[in-house]
MINUKOL-828135 format. One record per residue (C-alpha): residue number from 1; y, x, z. Coordinates in nm, 4 decimals. Layout:
N
 num        y        x        z
 NUM        Y        X        Z
...
! end
This chain:
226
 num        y        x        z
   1 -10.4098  -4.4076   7.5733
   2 -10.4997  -4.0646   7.4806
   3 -10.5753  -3.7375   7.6148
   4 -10.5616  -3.4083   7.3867
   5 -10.6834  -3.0873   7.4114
   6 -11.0090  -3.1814   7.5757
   7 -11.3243  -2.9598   7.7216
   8 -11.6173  -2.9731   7.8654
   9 -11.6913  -2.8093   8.1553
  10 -11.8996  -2.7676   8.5456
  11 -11.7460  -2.9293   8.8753
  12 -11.8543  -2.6620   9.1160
  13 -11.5827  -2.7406   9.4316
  14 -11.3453  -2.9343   9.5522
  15 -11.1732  -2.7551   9.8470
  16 -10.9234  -2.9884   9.9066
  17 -10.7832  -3.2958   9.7302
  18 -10.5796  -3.1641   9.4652
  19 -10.7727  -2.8888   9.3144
  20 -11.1015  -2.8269   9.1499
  21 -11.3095  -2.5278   9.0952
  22 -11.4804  -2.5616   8.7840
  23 -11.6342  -2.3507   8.5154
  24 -11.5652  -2.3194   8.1297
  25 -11.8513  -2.1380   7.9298
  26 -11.9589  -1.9508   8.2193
  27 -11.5613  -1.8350   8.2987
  28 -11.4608  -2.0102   8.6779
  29 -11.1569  -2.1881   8.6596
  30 -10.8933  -2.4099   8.8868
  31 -10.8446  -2.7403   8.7650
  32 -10.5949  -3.0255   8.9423
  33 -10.7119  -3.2856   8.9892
  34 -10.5634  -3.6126   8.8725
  35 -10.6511  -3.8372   9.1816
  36 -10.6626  -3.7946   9.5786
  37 -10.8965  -4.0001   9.6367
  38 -11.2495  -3.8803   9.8264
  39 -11.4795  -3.9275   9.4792
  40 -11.7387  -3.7821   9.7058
  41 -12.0230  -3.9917   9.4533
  42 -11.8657  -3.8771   9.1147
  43 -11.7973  -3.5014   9.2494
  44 -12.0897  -3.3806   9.2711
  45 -12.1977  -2.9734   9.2457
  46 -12.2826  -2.9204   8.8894
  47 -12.2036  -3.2596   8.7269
  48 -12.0725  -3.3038   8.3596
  49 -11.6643  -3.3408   8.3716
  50 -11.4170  -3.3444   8.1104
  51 -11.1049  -3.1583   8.1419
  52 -10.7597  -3.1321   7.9793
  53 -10.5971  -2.8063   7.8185
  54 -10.2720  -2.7215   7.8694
  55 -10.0792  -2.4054   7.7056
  56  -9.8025  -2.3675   7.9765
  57  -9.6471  -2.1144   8.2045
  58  -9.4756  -2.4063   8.4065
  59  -9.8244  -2.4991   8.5158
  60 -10.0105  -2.4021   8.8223
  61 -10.3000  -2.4333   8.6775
  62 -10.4556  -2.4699   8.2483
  63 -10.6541  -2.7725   8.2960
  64 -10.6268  -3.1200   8.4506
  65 -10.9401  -3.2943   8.5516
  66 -10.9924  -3.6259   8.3623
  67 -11.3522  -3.7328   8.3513
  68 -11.6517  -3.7067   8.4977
  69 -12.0200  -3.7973   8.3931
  70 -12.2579  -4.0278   8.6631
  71 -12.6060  -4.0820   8.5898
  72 -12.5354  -4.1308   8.2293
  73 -12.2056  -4.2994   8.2631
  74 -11.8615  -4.1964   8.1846
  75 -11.5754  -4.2611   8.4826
  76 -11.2180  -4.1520   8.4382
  77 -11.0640  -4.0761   8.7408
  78 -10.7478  -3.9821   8.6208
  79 -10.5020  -4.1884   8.8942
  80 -10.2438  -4.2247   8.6437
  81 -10.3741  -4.3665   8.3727
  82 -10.4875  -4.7389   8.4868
  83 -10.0648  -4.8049   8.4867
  84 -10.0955  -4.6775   8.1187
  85 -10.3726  -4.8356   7.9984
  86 -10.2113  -5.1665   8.1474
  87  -9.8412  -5.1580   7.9966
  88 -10.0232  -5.1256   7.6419
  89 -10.2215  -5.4299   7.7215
  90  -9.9015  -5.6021   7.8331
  91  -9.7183  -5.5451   7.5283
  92  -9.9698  -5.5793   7.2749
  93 -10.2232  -5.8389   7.3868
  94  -9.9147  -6.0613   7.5851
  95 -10.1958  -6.1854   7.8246
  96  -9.9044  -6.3626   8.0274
  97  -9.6354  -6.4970   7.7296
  98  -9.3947  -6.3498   7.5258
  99  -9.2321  -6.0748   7.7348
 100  -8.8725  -6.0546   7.7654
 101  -8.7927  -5.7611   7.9897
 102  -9.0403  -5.5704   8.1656
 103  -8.9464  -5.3169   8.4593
 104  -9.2296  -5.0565   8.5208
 105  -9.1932  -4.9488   8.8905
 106  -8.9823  -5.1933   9.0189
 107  -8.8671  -5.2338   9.3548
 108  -8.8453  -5.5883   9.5523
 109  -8.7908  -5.5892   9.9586
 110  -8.9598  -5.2540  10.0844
 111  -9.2078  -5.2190   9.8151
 112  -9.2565  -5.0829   9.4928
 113  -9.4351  -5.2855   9.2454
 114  -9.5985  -5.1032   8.9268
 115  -9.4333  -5.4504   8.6211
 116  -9.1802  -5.6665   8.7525
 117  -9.2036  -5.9235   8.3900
 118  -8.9469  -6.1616   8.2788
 119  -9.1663  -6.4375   8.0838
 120  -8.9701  -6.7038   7.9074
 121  -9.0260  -6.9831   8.2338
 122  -9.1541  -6.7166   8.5335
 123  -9.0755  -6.3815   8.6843
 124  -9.3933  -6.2216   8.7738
 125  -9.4795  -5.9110   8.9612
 126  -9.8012  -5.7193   8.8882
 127 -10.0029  -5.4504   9.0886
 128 -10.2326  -5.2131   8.9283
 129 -10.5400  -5.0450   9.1293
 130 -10.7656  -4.7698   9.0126
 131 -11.1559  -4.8365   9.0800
 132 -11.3802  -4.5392   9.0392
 133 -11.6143  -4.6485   9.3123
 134 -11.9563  -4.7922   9.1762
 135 -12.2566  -4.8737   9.3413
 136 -12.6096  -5.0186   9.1370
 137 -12.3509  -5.1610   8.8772
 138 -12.1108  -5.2778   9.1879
 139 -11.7629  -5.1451   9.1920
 140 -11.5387  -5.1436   9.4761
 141 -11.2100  -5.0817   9.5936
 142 -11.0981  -4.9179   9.7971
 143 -11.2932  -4.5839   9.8862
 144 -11.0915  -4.5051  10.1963
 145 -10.8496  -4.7279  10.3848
 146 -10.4898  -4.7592  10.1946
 147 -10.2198  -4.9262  10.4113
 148 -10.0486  -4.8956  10.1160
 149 -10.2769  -5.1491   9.8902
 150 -10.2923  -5.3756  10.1872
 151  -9.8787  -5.3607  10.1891
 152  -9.9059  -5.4703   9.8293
 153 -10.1109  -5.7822   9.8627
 154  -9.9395  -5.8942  10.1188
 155  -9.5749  -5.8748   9.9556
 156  -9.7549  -6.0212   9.6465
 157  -9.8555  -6.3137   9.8356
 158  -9.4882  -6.3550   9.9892
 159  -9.3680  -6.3556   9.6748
 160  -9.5503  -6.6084   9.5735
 161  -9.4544  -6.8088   9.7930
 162  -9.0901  -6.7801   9.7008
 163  -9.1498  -6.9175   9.3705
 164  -9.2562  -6.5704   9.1481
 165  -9.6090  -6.5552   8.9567
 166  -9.8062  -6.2719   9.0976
 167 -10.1352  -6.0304   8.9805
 168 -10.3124  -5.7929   9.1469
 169 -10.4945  -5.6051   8.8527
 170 -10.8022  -5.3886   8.9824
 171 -10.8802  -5.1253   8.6362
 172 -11.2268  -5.0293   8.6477
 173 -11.1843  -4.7022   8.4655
 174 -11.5687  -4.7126   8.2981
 175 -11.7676  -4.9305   8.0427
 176 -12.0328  -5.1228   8.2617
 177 -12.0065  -5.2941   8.5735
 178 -12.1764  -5.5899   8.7483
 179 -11.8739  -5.7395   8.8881
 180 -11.5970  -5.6175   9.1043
 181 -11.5627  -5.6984   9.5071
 182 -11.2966  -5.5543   9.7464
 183 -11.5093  -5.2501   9.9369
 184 -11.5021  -5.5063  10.3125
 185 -11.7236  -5.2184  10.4729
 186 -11.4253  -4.9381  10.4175
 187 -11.1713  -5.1918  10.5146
 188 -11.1952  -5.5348  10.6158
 189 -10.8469  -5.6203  10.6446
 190 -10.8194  -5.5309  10.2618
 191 -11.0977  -5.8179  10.1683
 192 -10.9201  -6.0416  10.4144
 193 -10.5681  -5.9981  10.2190
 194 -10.7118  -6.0370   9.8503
 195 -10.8948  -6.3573   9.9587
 196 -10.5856  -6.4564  10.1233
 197 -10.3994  -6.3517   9.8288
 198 -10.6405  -6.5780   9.6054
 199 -10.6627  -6.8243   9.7927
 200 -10.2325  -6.8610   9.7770
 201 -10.2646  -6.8324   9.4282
 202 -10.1942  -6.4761   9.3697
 203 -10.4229  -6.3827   9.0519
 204 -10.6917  -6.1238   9.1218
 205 -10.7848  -5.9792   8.7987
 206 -11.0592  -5.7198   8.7197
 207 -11.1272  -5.5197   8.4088
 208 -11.3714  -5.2525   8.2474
 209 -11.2437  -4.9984   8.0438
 210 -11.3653  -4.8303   7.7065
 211 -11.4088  -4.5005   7.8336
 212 -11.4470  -4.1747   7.5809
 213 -11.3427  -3.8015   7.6711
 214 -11.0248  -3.8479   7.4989
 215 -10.9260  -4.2133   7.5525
 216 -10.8881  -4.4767   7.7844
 217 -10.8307  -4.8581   7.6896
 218 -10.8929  -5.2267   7.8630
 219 -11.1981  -5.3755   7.7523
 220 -11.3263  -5.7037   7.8973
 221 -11.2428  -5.9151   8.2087
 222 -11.5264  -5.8629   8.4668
 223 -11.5872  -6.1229   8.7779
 224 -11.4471  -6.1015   9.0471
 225 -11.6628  -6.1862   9.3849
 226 -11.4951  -6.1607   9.7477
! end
């Protein structure tokens, strides 16, 4: 996927979770920013982000806030994009068959499940989770507690049990990573689910991302340790 119309510019603030102050050749300006999660180790005072230009009275505010720069390495944190980046991976790479109908944002039970595939011999639902969180080369999900992703594992794992194929894909929205492990210290009953999940023979998937200031793609599988 692709971004236009992008800048460099200063993270200054954050004062809440949808907003950024940030500054633009030495002019301060409000940014929103694309994901509500704490990024309290990317958004740092005076770090290196990349944000997106828009031209539109219909906007709040000009710019979106798509990357950031962290010790060298460049992290999208742009909370939309990992369900991108994986529908163009779906329909061009086919890493699960021939598709024959694929529902983005489908709903089964009392969830809400990001592809709902028809595959010539299996139905399969798939969850996608950002990962922003890195440690020494670690990355982690999630930074705070979601009820919400622990909901999802669970109804992936009853639905495999009713006969459906099921994924949990965790996008690692940078180049280089060690491996990827569910973040047990933030929430334990997260870990708990995705080994549960595994171990019912949900697939837990993990993948780096070729990261540039105007594009986001997949880029290799990365291990997965829980």
């Amino acid at each position: 996927m692709y971004y236009e119309n992008m800048q460099e510019a200063i993270f200054l603030e954050r004062p809440n979770r949808f907003i950024a102050h940030i500054a633009i050749d030495g002019t301060q300006e409000i940014a929103h920013v694309k994901n509500t999660g704490r990024c309290k180790e990317l958004l740092t005072n005076g770090c290196k982000i990349y944000v997106q230009h828009f031209d539109s009275d219909k906007r709040k505010t000009k710019y979106d806030l798509i990357n950031v720069v962290k010790n060298n390495l460049l992290i999208n944190m742009d909370s939309q994009a990992p369900n991108k980046v994986v529908q163009e991976w779906l329909e061009q790479e086919r890493p699960f068959g021939e598709i024959i109908k694929m529902k983005p944002e489908y709903t089964c039970g009392k969830s809400r499940f990001d592809f709902y595939l028809e595959l010539p011999n299996k139905k399969m639902f798939i969850e996608v989770k950002g990962v922003t969180l890195e440690e020494n080369g670690v990355v982690l999900f999630p930074d705070a507690p979601t009820e919400r992703g622990l909901k999802h594992v669970e109804e992936l794992i009853r639905l495999k049990k009713q006969g459906f194929e099921a994924a949990i894909i965790f996008v690692v929205q940078m180049e280089n990573a060690r491996y990827f492990t569910p973040n047990r210290k933030t929430q334990p009953a997260f870990a708990d689910a995705l080994q549960k999940a595994r171990d019912n023979g949900v697939q837990v998937l993990a993948y780096t991302c070729h990261v540039s200031k105007n594009s986001l793609g997949l880029a290799k599988a990365l291990e997965v340790k829980i």
